[in-house]
BAMAR-456492 format. One record per residue (C-alpha): x, y negated, z. Coordinates in steps of 0.5 Angstrom, whole numbers, padded with zeros to 4 digits, always signed. Layout:
! BAMAR-456492
XYZ ...
! end
This chain:
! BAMAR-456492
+0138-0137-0113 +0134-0131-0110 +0131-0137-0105 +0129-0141-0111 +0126-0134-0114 +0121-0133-0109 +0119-0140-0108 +0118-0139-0116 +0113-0132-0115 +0110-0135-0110 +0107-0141-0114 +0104-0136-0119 +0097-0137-0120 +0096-0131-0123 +0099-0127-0118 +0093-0131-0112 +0088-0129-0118 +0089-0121-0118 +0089-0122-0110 +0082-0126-0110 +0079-0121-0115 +0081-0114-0111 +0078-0117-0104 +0071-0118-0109 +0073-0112-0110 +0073-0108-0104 +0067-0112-0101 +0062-0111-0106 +0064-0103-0106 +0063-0103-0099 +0057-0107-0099 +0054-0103-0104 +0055-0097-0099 +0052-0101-0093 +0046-0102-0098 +0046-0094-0100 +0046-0092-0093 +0041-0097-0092 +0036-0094-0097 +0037-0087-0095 +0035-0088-0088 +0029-0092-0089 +0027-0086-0095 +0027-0082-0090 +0024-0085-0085 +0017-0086-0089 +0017-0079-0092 +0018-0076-0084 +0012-0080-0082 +0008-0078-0088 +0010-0072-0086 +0007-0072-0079 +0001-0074-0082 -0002-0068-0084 +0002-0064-0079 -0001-0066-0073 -0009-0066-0076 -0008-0059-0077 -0004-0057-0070 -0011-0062-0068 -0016-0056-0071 -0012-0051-0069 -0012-0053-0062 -0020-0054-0063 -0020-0047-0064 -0016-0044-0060 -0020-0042-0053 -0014-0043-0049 -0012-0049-0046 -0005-0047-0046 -0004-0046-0054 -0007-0053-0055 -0001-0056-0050 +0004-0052-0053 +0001-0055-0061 +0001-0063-0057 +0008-0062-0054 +0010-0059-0060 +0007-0066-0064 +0011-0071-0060 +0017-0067-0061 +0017-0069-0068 +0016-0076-0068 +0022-0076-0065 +0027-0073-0069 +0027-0070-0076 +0030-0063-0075 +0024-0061-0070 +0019-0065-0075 +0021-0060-0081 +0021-0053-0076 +0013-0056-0074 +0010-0053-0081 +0013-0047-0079 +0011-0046-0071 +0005-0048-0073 +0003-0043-0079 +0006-0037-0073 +0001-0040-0068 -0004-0039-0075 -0004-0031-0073 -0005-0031-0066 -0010-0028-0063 -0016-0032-0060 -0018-0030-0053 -0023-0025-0055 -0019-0021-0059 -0014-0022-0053 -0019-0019-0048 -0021-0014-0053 -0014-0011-0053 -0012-0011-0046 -0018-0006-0045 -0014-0001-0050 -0010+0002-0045 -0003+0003-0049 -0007+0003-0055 -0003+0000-0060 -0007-0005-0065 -0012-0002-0063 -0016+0001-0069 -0019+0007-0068 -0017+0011-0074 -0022+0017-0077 -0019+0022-0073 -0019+0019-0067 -0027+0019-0068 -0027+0026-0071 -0023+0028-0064 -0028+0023-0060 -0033+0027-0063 -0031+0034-0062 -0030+0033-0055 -0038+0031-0053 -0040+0037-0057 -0036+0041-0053 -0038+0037-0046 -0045+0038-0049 -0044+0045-0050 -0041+0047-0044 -0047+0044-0039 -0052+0049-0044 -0047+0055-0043 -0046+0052-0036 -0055+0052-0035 -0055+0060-0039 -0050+0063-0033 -0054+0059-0027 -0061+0062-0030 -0058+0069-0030 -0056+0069-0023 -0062+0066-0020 -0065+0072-0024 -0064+0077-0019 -0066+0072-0013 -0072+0071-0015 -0074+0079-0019 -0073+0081-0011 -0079+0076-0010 -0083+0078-0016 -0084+0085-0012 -0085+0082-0006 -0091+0080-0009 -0093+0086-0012 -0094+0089-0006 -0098+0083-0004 -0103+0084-0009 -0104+0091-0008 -0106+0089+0000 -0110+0084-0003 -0113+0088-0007 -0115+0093-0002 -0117+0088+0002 -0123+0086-0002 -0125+0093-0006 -0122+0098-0002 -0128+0104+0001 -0128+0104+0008 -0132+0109+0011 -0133+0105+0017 -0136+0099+0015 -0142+0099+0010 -0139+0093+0007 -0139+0098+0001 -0146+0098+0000 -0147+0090+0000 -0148+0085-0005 -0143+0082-0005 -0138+0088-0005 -0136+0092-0011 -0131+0099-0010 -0127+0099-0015 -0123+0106-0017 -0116+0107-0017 -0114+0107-0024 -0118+0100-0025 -0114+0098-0018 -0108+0100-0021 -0110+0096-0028 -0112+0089-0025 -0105+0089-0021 -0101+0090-0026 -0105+0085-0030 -0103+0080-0025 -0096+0083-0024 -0094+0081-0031 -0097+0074-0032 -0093+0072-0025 -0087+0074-0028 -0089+0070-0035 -0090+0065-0031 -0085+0064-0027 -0080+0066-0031 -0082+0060-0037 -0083+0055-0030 -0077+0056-0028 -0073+0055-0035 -0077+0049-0036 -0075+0046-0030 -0068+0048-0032 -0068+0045-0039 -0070+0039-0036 -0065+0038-0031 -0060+0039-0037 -0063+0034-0041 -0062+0029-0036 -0055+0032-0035 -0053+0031-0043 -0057+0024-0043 -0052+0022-0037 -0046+0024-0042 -0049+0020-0047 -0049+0014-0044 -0042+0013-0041 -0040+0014-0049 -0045+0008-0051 -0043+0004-0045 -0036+0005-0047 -0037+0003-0054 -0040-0002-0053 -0034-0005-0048 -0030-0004-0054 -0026+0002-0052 -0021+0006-0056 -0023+0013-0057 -0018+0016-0054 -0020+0012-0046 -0028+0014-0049 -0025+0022-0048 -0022+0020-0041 -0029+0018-0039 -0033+0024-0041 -0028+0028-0038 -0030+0025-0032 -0037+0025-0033 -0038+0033-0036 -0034+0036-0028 -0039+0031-0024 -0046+0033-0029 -0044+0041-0029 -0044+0042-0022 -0050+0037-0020 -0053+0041-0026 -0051+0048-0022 -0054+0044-0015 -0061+0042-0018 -0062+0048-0022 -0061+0052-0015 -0066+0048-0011 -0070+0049-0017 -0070+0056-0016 -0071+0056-0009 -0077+0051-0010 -0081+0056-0015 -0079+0062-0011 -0083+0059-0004 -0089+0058-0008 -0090+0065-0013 -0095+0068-0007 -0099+0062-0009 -0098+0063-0016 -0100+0070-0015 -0106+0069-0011 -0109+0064-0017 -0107+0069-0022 -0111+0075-0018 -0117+0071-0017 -0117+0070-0025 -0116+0077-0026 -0121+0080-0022 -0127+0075-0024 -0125+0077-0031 -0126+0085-0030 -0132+0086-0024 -0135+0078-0025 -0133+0077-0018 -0132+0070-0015 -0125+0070-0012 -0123+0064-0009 -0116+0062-0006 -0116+0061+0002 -0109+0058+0005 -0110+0058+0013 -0107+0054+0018 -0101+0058+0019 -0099+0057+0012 -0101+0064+0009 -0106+0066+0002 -0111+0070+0001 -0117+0071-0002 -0124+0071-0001 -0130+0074-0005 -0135+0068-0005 -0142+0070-0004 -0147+0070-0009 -0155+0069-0009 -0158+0075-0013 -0165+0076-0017 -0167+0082-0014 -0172+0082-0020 -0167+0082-0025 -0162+0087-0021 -0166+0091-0019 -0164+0091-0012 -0168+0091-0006 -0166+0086+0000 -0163+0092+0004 -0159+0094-0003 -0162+0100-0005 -0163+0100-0013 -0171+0102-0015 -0172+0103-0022 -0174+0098-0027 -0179+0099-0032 -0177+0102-0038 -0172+0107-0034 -0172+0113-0034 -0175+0117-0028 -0183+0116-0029 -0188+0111-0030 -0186+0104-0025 -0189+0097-0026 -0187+0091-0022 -0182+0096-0018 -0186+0100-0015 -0187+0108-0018 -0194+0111-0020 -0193+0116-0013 -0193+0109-0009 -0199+0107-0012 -0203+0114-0011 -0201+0115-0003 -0204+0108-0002 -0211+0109-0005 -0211+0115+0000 -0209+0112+0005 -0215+0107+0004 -0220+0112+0003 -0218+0116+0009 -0220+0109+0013 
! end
């Protein structure tokens, strides 16, 4: 009975219909799913090379304005890396935008010579610090000049006095009276008292120091001027190479020690220099002041063995106009007081001559 029920069951037809219809079922399901997978993978696929498109245009302009052969195989390394899989390709955008920001090689080189400078941009105080420092060095090689001026002072007041009493020997050699020698009575020698002595030596004594004193100080400002002018090139250098202020002050510290004390050294020799020629610059002067107060010619004579004097140059005299005779005693001139003389010659000359004519 039972066998006969289930050979009945298994001769259901509708039974073997539901069966055909669930496996129809479950493949067209499956099938669905291949072709939705399917679908998305190809999707996907298109919009990653589409993607990589304008990507690697960009790395390919980006590469061509990086300096560095580096950056540029960095962005190709990176290009082909996100062809082949797409989590690289999606991060590509990121990279690249990173790379946007960083420095060309110029730049780079710019901020390695800020030596722990930071960013490297000077801010005002830095260029208000900057400049007080030069001000100072500037100031300093002034004050520095002031002080080596003062002490070659002394040194070459000694040398002044020196030359004072040069004078005074010189001037006694050309118009001083000697009772031995009848050079007093010559032309070409004039006696001159004491007291006009005495003037012409203090004239001479006051223009030498005057002299030698704005000598010296020019000498000195110049040597300073070349001092600052060196401070102020290592600052332009400086900036030019695009240093940050803070090295520049390194820079002119270093520069103020070596100028100051090549400044004091130069204005020393200088000193020296002029000292070693105040006796030629004495001799020069004199001879000015003597022209001026007895009209004598003096002319500056330096020997062989290095030594300055001087000398009164001859002059050729009109006796007519002087009133001088060849052997230099004066006669009266006409219109003088002390009687009647023509040609130079008195009324008593006349009278004794035409005596002695008629005695013959």
């Amino acid at each position: 009975m039972a066998a006969s029920r289930r050979k009945v069951g298994d001769n259901n037809p509708n039974r073997s219909q539901r069966s055909n219809g669930r496996y129809r079922y479950s493949f067209f399901i499956i099938a669905t799913v291949l072709c939705f997978i399917v679908y998305i993978s190809v999707t996907k696929l298109s919009a990653t090379t589409t993607d990589n498109l304008p990507m690697e245009k960009e790395k390919e302009e980006l590469s061509s304005n990086l300096r560095g052969s580096d950056s540029s195989k960095d962005l190709n390394n990176d290009s082909s890396d996100g062809n082949e899989s797409l989590g690289k390709s999606a991060s590509a955008p990121d990279e690249t935008s990173m790379e946007e920001g960083i420095p060309h090689s110029d730049d780079s080189e710019e901020v390695t010579n800020y030596e722990g400078g930071g960013d490297g941009i000077n801010t005002e105080e830095d260029e208000e610090e900057l400049n007080n420092l030069i001000g100072d060095a500037l100031l300093d090689v002034e004050q520095t000049e002031e002080a080596e001026i003062d002490a070659n002072e002394s040194f070459l007041e000694n040398s002044l006095h020196k030359a004072e009493d040069y004078i005074k020997i010189t001037l006694g050699k050309l118009f001083g009276e000697d009772e031995d020698d009848d050079i007093t009575n010559s032309v070409n020698h004039t006696s001159i008292n004491d007291e006009e002595m005495e003037e012409i030596v203090q004239e001479v004594t006051n223009q030498l120091e005057s002299k030698i004193h704005e000598k010296f100080k020019d000498e000195a400002d110049r040597i300073v001027d070349e001092k600052e002018e060196e401070i102020l090139k290592v600052v332009g250098e400086d900036e030019v190479d695009g240093m940050k202020d803070n090295n520049i002050e390194k820079d002119v510290a270093e520069v103020e020690k070596k100028v100051i004390e090549d400044l004091k050294d130069e204005i020393d020799d200088a000193a020296e220099k002029i000292e070693s020629h105040i006796n030629e610059e004495a001799a020069e002067i004199e001879a000015e002041v003597i022209e001026e107060h007895t009209g004598k010619n003096a002319v500056v004579v330096s020997s062989g063995k290095g030594t300055i004097q001087l000398e009164i140059e001859e002059q050729d005299v009109d006796y007519a106009e002087t009133g001088e005779t060849n052997d230099g005693y004066s006669t009266f001139k006409k219109g003088d007081e002390g009687g009647k003389e023509e040609n130079h010659v008195t009324d008593n000359d006349e009278e004794a001559d035409s005596e002695e004519d008629d005695g013959r």
